[in-house]
C-alpha positions as CSV (number, residue, x, y, z in Angstrom):
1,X,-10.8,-10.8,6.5
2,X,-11.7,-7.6,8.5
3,X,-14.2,-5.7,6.6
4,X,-13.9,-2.2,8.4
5,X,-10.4,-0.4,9.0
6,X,-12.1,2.9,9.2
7,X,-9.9,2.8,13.1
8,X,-6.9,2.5,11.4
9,X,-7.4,5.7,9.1
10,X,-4.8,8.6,10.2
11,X,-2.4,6.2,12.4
12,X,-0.4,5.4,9.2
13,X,2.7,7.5,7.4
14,X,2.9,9.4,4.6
15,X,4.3,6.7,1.5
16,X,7.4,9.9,1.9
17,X,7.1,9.1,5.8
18,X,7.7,5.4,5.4
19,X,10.6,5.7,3.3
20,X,12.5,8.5,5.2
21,X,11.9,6.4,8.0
22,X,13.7,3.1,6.6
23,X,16.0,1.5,8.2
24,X,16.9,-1.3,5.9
25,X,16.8,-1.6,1.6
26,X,15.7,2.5,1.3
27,X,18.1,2.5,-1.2
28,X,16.9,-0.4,-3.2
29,X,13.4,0.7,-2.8
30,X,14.0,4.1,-3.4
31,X,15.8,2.6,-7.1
32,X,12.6,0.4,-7.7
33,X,10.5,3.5,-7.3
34,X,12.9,5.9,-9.7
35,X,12.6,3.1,-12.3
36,X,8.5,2.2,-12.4
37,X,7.4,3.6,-16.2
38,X,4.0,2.9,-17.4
39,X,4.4,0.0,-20.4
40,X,0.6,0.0,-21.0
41,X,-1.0,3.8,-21.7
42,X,-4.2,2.1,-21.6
43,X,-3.9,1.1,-18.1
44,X,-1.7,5.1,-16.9
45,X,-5.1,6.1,-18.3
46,X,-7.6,3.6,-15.8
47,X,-5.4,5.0,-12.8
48,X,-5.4,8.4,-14.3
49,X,-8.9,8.7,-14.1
50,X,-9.6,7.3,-11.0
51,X,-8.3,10.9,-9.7
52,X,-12.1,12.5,-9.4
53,X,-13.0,10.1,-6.9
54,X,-12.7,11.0,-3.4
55,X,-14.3,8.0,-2.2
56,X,-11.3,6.1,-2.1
57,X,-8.5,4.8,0.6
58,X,-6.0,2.8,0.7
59,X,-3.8,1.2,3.8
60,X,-0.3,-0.8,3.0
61,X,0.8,-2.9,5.5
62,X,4.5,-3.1,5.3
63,X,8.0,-3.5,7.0
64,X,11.4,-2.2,5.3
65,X,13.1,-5.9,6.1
66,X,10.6,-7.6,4.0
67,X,11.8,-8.5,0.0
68,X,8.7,-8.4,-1.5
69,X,7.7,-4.9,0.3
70,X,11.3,-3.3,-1.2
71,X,10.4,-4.7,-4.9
72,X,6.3,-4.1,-5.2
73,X,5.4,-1.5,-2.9
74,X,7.3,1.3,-5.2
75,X,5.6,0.3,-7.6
76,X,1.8,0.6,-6.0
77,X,3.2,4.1,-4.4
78,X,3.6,5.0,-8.3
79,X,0.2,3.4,-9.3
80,X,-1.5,5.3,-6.4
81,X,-0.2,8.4,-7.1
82,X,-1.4,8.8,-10.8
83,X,-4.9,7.4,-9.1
84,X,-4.8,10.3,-6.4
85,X,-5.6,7.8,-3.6
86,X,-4.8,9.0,0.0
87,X,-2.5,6.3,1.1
88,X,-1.1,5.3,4.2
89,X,1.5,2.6,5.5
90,X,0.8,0.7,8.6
91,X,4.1,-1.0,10.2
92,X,3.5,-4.2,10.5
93,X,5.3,-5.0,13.9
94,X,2.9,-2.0,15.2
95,X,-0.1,-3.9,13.4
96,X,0.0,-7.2,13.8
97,X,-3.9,-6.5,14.6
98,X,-4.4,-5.7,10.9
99,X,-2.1,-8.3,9.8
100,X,-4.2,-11.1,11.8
101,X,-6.8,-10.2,9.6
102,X,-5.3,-10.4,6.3
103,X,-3.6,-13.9,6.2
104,X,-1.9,-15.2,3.5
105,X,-2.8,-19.1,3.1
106,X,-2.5,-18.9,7.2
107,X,0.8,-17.0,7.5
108,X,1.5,-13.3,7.8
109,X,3.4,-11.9,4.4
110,X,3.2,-8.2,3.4
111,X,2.8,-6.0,1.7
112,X,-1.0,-6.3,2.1
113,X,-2.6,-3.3,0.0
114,X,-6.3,-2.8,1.4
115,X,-8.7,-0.7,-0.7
116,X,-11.4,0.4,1.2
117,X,-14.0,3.4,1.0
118,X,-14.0,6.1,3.3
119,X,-16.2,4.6,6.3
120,X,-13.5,2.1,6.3
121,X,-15.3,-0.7,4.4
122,X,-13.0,-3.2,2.6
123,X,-13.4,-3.4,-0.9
124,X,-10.3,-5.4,-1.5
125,X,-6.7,-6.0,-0.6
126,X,-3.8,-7.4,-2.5
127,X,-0.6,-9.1,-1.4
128,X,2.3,-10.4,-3.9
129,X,1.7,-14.2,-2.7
């Protein structure tokens, strides 16, 4: 795992940017996103508060052809939001760099969520495998 992406801040889209820019299952995702509600007030209210911190980034390596990116990235996008993380989405095909460096058991699956500070150090990534 790489544990600076600091070069990789401000190459990524908007989450808006990446889903104008689909060119497969926008529709889908843009359906996954309308229907995200918060089940658990106890946990709106973790992400909620995270919203004084400006200490925070997070890159999403994605593709729009991928399953997995159409059904839990809306989702994050939601999660970030009420967190008030600045986000950005790296295409995968355009960062297979990244994507060497957060393997999945060996293979490349996205999305990869990356938390990091704002030198660039990891503190964490997430991916739905």
């Amino acid at each position: 795992m790489k544990q600076n992406v600091a070069h990789k801040f401000g190459q990524g889209l908007t989450p808006r940017q990446f889903v104008e820019g689909m060119t497969k299952n926008q529709q889908a995702f843009e359906s996954w996103y309308e229907k995200f509600a918060w089940e658990d007030q106890d946990d709106r209210a973790y992400f909620e508060s995270l919203n004084h911190r400006d200490d925070l980034r997070v890159l999403i390596l994605a593709a729009d052809w991928c399953g997995d990116v159409v059904r839990n990235v809306p989702v994050v996008f939601r999660i970030l939001e009420t967190a008030g993380i600045k986000t950005e989405v790296l295409i995968l095909e355009e960062n297979q760099d990244v994507m060497d460096d957060f393997l999945t058991m060996g293979g490349r699956s996205v999305p990869i969520v990356i938390f990091a500070d704002t030198g660039g150090y990891v503190l964490g990534h997430w991916g739905p495998r």
